[in-house]
OpenMM code with the backbone's topology and positions (N, CA, C; nanometers):
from openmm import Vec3, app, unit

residues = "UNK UNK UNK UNK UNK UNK UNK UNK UNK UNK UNK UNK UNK UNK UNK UNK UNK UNK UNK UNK UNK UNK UNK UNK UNK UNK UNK UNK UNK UNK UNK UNK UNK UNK UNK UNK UNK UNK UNK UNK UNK UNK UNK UNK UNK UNK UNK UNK UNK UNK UNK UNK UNK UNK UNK UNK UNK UNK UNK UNK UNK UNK UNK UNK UNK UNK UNK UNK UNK UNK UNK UNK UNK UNK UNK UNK UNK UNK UNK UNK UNK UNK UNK UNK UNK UNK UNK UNK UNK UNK UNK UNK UNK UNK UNK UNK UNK UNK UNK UNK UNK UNK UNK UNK UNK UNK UNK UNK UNK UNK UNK UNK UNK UNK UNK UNK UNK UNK UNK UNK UNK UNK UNK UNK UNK UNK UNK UNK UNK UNK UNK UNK UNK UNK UNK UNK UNK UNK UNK UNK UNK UNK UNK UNK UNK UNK UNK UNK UNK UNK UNK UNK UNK UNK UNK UNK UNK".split()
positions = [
    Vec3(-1.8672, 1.1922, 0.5284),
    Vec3(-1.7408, 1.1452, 0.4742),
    Vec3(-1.7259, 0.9974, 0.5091),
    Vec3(-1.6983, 0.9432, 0.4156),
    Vec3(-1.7177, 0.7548, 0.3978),
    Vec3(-1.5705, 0.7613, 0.4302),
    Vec3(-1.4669, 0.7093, 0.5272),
    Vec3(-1.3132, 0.6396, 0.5312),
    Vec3(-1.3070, 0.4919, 0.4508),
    Vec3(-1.2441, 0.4469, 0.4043),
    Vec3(-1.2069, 0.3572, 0.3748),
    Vec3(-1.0639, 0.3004, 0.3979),
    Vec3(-1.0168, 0.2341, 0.4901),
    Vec3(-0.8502, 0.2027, 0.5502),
    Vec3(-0.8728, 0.0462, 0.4311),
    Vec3(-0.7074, 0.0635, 0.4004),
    Vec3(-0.6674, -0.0433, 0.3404),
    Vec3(-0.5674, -0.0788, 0.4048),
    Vec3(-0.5163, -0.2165, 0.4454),
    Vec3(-0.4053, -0.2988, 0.4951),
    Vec3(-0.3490, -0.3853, 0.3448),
    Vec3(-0.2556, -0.3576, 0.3239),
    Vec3(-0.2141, -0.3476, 0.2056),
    Vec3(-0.0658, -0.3985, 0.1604),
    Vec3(-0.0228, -0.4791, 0.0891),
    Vec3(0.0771, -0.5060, 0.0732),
    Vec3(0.1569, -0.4728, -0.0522),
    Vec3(0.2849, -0.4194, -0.1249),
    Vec3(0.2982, -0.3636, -0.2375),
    Vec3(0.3776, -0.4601, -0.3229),
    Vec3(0.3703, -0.5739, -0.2844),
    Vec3(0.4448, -0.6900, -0.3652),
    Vec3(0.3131, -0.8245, -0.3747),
    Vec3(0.2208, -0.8042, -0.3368),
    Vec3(0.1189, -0.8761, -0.3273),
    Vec3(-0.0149, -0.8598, -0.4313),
    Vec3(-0.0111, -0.9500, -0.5199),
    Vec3(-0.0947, -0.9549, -0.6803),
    Vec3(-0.2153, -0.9194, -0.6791),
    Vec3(-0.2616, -0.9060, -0.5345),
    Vec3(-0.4233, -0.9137, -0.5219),
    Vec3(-0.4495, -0.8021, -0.4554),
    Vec3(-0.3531, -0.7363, -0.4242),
    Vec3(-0.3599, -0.6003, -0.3920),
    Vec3(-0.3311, -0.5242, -0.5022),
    Vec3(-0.2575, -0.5320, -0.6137),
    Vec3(-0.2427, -0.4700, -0.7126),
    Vec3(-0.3224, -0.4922, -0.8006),
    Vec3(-0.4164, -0.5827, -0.8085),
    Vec3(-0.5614, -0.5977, -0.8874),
    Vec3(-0.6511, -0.5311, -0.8494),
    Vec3(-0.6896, -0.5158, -0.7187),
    Vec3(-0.7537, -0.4343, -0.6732),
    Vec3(-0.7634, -0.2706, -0.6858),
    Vec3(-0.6514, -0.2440, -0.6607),
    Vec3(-0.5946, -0.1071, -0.7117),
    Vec3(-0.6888, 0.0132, -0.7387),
    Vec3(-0.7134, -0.0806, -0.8989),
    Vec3(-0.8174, 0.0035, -1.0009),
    Vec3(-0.9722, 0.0373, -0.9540),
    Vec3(-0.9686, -0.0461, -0.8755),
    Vec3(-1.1423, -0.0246, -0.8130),
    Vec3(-1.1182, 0.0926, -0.6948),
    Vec3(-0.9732, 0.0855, -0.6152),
    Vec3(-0.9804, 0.1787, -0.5360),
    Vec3(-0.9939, 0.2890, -0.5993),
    Vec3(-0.9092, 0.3248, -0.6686),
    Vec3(-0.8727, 0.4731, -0.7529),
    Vec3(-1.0354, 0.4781, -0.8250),
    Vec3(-1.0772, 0.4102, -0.8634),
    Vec3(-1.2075, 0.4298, -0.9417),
    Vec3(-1.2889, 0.4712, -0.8105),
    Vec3(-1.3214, 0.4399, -0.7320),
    Vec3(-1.4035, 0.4681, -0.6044),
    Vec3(-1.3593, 0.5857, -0.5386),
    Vec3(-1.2360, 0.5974, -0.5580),
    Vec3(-1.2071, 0.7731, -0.5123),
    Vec3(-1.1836, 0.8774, -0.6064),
    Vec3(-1.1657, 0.8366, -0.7061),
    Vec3(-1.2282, 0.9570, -0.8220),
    Vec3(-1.3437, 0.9759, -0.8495),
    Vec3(-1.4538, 0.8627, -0.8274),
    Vec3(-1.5928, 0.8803, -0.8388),
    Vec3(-1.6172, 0.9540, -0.7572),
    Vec3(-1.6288, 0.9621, -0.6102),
    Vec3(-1.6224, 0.9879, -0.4935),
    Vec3(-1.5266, 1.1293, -0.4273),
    Vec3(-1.4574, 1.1697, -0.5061),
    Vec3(-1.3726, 1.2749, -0.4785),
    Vec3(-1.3498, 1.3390, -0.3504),
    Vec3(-1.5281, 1.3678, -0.2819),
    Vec3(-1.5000, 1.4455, -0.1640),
    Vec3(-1.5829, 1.4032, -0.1073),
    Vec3(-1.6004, 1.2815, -0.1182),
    Vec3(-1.7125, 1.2083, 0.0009),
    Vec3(-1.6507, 1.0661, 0.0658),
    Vec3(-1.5222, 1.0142, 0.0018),
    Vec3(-1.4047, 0.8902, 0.0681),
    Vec3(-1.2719, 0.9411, 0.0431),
    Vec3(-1.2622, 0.8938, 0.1740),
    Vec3(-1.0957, 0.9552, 0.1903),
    Vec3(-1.0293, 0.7659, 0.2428),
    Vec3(-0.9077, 0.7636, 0.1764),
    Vec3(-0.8137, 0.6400, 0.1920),
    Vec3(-0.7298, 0.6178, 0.2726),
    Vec3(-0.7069, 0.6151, 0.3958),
    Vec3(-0.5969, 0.5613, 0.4734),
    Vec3(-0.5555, 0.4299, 0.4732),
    Vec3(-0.4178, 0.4369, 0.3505),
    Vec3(-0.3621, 0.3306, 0.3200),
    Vec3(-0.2922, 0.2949, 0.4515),
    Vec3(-0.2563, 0.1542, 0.4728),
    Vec3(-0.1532, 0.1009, 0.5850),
    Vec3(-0.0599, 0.0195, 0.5555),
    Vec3(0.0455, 0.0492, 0.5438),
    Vec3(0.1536, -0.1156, 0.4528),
    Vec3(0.1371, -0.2288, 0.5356),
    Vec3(0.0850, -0.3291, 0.5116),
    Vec3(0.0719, -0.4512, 0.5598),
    Vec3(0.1935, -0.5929, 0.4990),
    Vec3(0.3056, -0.5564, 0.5168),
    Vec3(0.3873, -0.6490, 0.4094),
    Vec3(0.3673, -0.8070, 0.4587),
    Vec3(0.3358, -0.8540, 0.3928),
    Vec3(0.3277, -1.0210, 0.4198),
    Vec3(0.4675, -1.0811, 0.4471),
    Vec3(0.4805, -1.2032, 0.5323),
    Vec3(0.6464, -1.2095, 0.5384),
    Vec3(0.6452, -1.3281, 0.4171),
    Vec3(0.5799, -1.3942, 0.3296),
    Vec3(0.5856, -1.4753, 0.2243),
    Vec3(0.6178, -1.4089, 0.1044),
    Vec3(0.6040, -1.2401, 0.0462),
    Vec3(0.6630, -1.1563, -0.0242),
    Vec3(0.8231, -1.0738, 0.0448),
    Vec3(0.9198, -1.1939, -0.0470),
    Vec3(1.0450, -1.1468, -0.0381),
    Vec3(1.0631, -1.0104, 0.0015),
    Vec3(1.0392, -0.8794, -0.0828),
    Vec3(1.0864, -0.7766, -0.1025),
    Vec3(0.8980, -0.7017, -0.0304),
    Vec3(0.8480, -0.7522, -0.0045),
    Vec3(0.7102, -0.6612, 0.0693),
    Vec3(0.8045, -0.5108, 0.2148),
    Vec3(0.9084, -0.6109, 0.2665),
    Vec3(0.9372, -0.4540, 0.4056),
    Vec3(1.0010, -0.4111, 0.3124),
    Vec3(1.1024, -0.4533, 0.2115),
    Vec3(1.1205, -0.2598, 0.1537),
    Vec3(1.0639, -0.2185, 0.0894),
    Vec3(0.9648, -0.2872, 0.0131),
    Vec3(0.9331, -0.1841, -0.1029),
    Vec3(0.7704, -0.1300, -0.0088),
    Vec3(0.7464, -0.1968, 0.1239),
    Vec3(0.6954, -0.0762, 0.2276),
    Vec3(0.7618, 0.0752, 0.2658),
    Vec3(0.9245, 0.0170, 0.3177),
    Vec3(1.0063, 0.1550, 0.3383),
    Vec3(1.0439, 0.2380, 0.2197),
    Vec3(1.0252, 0.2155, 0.0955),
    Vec3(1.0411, 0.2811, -0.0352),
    Vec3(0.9294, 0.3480, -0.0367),
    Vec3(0.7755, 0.3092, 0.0152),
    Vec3(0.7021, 0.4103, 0.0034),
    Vec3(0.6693, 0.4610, 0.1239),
    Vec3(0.7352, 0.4738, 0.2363),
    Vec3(0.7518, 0.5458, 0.3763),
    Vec3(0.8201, 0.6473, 0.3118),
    Vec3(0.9706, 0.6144, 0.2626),
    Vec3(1.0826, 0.7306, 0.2348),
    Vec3(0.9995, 0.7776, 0.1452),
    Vec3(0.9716, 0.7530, 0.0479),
    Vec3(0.8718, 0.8659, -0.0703),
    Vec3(0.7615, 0.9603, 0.0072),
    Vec3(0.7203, 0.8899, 0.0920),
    Vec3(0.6086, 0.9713, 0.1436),
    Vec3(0.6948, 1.0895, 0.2124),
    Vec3(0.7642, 1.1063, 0.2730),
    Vec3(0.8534, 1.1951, 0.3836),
    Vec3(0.9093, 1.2952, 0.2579),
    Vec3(0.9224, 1.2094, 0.1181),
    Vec3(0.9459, 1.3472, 0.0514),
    Vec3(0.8545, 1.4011, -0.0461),
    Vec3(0.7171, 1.3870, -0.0101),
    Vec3(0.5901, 1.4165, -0.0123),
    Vec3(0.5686, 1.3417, -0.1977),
    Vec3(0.6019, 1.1977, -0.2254),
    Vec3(0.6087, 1.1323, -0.3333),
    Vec3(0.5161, 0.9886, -0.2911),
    Vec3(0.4400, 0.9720, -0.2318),
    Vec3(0.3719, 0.8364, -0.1455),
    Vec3(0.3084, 0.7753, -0.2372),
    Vec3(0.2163, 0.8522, -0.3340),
    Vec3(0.1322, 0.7872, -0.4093),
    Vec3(0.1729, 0.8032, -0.5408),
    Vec3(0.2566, 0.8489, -0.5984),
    Vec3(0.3229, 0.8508, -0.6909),
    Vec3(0.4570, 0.6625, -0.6806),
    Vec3(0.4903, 0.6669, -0.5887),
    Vec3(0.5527, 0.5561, -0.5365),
    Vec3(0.4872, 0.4652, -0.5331),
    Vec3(0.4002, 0.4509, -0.4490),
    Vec3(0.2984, 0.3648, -0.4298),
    Vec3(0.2356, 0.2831, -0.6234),
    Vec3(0.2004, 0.3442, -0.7019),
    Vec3(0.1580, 0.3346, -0.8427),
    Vec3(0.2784, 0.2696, -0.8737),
    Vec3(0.3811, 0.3136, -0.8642),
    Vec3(0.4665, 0.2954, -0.9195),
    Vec3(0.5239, 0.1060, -0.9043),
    Vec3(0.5261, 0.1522, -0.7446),
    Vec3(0.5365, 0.0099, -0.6972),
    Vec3(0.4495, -0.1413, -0.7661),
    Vec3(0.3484, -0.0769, -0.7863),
    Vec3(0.2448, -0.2094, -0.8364),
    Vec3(0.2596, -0.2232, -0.9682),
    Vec3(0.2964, -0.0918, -1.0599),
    Vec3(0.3118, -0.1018, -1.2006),
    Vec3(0.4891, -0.2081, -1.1934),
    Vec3(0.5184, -0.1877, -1.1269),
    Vec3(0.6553, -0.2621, -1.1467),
    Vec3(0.6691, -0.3879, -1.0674),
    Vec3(0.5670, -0.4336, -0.9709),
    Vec3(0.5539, -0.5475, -0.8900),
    Vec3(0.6383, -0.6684, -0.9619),
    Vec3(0.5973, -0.7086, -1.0642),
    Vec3(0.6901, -0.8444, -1.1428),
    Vec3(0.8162, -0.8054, -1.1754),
    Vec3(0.8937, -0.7269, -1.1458),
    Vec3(0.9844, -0.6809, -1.1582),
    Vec3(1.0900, -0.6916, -0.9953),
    Vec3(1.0194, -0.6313, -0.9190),
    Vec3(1.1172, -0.6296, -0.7889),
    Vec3(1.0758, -0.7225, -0.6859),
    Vec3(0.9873, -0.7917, -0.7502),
    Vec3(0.9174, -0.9309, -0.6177),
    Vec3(0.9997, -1.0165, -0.6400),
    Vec3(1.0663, -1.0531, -0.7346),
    Vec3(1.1778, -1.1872, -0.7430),
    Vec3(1.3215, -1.1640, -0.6972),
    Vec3(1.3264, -1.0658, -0.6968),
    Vec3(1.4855, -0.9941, -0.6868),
    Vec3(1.5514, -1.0562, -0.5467),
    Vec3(1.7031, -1.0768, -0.5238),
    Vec3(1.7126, -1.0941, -0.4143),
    Vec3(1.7243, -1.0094, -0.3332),
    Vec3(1.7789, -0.8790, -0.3908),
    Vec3(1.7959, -0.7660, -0.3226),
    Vec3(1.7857, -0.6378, -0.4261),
    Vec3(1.6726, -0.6199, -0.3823),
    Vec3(1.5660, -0.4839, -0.4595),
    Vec3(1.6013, -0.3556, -0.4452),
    Vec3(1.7432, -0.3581, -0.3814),
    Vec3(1.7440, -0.1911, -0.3711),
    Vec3(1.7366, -0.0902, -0.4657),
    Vec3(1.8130, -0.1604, -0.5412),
    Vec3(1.9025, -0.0599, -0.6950),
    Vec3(1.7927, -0.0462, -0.7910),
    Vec3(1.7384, -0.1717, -0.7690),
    Vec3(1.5571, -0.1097, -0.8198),
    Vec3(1.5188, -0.0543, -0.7780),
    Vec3(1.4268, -0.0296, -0.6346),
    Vec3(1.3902, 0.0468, -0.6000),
    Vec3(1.4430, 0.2191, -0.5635),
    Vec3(1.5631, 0.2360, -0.6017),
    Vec3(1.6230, 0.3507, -0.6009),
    Vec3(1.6036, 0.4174, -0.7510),
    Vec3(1.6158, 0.3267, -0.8897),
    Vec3(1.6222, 0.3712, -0.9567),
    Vec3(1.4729, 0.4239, -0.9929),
    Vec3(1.3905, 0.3322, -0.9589),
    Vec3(1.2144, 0.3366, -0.9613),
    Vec3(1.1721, 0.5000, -0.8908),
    Vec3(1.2363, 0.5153, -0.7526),
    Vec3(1.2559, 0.6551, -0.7048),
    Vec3(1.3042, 0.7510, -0.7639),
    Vec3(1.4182, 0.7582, -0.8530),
    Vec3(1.5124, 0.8522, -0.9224),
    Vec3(1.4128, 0.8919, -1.0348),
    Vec3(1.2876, 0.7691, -1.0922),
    Vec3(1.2240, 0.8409, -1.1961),
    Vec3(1.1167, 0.9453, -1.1304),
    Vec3(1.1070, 0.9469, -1.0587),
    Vec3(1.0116, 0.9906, -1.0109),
    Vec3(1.0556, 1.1228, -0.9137),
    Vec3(1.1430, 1.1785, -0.9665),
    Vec3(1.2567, 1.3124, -0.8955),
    Vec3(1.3235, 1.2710, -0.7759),
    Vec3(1.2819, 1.1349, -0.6611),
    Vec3(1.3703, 1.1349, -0.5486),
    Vec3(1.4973, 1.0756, -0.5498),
    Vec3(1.5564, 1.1516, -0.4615),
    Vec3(1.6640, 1.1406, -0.4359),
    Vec3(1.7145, 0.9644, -0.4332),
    Vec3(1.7420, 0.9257, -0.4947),
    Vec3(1.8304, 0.7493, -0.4606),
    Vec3(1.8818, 0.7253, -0.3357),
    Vec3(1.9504, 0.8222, -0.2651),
    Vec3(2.0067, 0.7979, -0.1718),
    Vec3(1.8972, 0.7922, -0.0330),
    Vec3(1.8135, 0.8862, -0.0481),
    Vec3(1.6987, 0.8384, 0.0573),
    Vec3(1.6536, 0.7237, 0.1003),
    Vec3(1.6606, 0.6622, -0.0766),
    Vec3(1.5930, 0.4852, -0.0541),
    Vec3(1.7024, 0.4515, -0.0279),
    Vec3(1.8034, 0.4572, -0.0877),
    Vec3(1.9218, 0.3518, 0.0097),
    Vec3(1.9412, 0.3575, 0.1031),
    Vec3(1.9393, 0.4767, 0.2032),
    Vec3(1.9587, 0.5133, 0.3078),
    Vec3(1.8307, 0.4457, 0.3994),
    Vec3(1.7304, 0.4766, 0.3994),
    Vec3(1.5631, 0.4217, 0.4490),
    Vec3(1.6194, 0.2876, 0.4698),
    Vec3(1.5867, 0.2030, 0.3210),
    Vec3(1.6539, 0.0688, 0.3438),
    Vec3(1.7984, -0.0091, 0.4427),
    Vec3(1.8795, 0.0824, 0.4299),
    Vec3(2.0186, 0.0198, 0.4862),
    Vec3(1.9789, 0.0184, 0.6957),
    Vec3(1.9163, 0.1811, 0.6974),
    Vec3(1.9223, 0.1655, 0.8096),
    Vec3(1.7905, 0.1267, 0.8743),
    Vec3(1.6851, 0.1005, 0.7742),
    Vec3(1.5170, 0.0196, 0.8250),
    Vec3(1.4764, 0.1719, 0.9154),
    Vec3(1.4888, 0.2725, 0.8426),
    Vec3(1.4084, 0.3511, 0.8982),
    Vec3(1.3235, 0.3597, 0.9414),
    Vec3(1.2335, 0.2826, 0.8734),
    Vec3(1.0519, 0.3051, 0.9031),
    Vec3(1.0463, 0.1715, 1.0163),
    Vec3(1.1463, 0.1191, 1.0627),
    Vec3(1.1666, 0.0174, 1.1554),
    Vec3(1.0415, -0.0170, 1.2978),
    Vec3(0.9628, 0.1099, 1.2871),
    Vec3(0.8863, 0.1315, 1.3950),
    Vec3(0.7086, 0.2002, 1.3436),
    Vec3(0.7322, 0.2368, 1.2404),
    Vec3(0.6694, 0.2409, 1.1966),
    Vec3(0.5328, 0.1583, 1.0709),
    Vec3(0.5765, 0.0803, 0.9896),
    Vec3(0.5380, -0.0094, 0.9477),
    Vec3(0.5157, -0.1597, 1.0610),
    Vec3(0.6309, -0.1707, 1.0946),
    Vec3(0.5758, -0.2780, 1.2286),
    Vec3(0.4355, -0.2329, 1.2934),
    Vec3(0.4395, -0.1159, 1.2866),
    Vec3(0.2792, -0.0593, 1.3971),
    Vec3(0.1645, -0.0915, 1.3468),
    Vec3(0.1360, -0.0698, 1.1734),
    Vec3(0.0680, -0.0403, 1.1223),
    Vec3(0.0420, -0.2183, 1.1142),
    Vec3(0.0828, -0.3625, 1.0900),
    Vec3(0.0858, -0.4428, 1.0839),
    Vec3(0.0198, -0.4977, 1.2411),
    Vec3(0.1078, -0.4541, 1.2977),
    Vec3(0.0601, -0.4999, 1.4441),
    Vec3(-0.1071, -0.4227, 1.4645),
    Vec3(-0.1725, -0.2989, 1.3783),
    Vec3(-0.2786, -0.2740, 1.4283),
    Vec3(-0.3830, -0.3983, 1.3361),
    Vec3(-0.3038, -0.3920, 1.2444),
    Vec3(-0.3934, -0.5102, 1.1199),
    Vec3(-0.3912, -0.6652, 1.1692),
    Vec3(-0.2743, -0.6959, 1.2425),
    Vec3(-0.2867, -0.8054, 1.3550),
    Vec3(-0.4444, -0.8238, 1.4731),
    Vec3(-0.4369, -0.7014, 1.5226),
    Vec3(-0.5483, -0.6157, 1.6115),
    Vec3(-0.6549, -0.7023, 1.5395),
    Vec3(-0.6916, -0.6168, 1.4315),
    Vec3(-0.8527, -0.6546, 1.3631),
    Vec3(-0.8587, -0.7754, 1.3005),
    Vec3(-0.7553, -0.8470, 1.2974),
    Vec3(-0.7876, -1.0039, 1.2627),
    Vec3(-0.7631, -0.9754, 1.1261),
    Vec3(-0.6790, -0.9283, 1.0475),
    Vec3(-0.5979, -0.9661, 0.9093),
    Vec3(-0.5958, -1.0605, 0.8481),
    Vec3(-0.6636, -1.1302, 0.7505),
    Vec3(-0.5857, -1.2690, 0.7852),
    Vec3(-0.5513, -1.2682, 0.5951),
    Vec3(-0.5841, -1.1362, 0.5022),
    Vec3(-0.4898, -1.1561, 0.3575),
    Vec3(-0.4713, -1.0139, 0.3065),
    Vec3(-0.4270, -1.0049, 0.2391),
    Vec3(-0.4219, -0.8738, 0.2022),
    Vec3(-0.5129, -0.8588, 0.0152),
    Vec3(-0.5515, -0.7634, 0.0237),
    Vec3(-0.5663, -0.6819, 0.0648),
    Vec3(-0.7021, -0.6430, 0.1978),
    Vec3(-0.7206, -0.5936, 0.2724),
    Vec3(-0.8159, -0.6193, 0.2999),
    Vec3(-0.8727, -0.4648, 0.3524),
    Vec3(-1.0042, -0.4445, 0.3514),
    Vec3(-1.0702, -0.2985, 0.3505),
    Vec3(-1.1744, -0.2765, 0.4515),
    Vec3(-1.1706, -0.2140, 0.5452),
    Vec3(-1.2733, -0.1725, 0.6669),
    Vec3(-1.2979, 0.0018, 0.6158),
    Vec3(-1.4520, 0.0029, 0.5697),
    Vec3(-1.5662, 0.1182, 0.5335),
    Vec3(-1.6116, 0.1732, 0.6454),
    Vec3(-1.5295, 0.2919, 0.6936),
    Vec3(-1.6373, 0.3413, 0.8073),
    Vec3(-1.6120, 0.2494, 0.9275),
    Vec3(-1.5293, 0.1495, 0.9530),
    Vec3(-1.4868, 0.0440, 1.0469),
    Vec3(-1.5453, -0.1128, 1.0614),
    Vec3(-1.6054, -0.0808, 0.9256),
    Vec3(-1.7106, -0.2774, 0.8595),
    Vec3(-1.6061, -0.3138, 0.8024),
    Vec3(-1.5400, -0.4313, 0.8461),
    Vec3(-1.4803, -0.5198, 0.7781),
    Vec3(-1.5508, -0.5616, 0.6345),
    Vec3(-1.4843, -0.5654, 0.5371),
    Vec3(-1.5183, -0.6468, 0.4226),
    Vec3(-1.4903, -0.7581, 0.4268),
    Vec3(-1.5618, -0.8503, 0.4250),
    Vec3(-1.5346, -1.0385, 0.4207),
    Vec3(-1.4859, -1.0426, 0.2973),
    Vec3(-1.5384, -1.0259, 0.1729),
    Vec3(-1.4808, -1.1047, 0.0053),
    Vec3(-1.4006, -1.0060, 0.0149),
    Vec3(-1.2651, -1.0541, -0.0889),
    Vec3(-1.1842, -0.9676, -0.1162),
    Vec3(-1.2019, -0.9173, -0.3055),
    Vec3(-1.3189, -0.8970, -0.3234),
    Vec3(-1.3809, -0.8404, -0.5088),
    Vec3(-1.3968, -0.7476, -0.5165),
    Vec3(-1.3756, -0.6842, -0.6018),
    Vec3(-1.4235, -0.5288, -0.6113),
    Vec3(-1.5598, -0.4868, -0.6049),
    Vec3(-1.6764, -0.5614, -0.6562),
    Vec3(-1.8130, -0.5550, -0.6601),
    Vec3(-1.8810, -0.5358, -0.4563),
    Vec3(-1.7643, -0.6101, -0.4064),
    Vec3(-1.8023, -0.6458, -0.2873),
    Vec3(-1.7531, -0.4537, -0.1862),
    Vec3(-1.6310, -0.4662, -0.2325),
    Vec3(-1.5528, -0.3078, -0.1673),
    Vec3(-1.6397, -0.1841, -0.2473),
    Vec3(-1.6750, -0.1857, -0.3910),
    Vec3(-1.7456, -0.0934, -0.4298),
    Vec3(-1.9023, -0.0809, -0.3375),
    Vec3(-1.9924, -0.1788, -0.2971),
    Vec3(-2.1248, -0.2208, -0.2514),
    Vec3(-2.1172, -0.1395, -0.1037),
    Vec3(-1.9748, -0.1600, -0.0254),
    Vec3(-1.9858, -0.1698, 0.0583),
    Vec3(-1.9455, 0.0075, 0.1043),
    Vec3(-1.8903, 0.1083, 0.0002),
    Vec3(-1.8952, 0.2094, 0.0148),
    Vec3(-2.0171, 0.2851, -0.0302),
    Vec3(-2.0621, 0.2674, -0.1182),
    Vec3(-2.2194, 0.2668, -0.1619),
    Vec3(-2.3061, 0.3045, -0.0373),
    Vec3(-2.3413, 0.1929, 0.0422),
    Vec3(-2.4086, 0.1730, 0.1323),
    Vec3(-2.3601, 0.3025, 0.2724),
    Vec3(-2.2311, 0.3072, 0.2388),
    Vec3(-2.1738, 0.3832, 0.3475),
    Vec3(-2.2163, 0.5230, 0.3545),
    Vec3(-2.2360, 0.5657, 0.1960),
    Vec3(-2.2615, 0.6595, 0.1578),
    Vec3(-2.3720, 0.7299, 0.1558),
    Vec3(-2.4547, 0.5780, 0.1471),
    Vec3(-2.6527, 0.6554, 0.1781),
    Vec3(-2.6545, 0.7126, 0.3253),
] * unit.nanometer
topology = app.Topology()
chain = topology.addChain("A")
for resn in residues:
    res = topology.addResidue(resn, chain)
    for name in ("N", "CA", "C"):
        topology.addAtom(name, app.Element.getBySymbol(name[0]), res)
């Protein structure tokens, strides 16, 4: 079994380009890479800590990657905003959750301890953009898909 951890940001363009190579690499791959995403929010993306805690609260109501998609399909949409809630609630509501979860998550920074961790471990390994991908615990230097596809490949022989 090949891991692949992503440090990851959901308001960040180059993480949402990337995307498609992940999902392509784990549908190819089905039962030989498994993904442990990590929200990595950049503090230069306005709206990156909530629309992290939008997909904390989704996840708790077992909606993470449904959220998560969602988030990147709508990125030009809630990255400019000054305050993304009512988006991001309504973005939740399509998707059966409850609105009030995300407002609630958001108002009181639920994931307050949680996302900080996951940042502070991506601090740890020397982060220095997002997106960025450790195979099995090999850092990837380029951030291309040719480069993240190569490098599970190899993981795999």
């Amino acid at each position: 079994m090949v891991t692949m951890v992503e440090f990851s940001d959901h308001q960040c363009p180059a993480c949402n380009g990337l995307d498609t190579t992940v999902k392509r690499i784990l549908a190819t791959n089905r039962d030989r890479v498994a993904l442990v995403y990590r929200n990595y929010p950049l503090p230069p993306h306005r709206n990156a800590m909530k629309a992290s805690t939008v997909a904390e609260a989704s996840g708790a109501a077992g909606a993470y990657w449904q959220v998560h998609d969602r988030l990147f399909e709508t990125q030009d949409m809630g990255a400019p905003m000054p305050e993304p809630t009512d988006c991001f609630a309504t973005l939740a509501t399509g998707l059966g959750i409850d609105p009030q979860l995300i407002r609630k998550a958001i108002a009181e920074n639920t994931y307050a301890s949680r996302i900080p961790a996951a940042v502070a471990d991506g601090n740890r390994v020397a982060i220095n953009f997002t997106p960025t991908f450790f195979v099995n615990g090999r850092k990837i230097t380029r951030n291309r898909p040719p480069d993240l596809e190569d490098a599970v490949t190899q993981a795999l022989r």
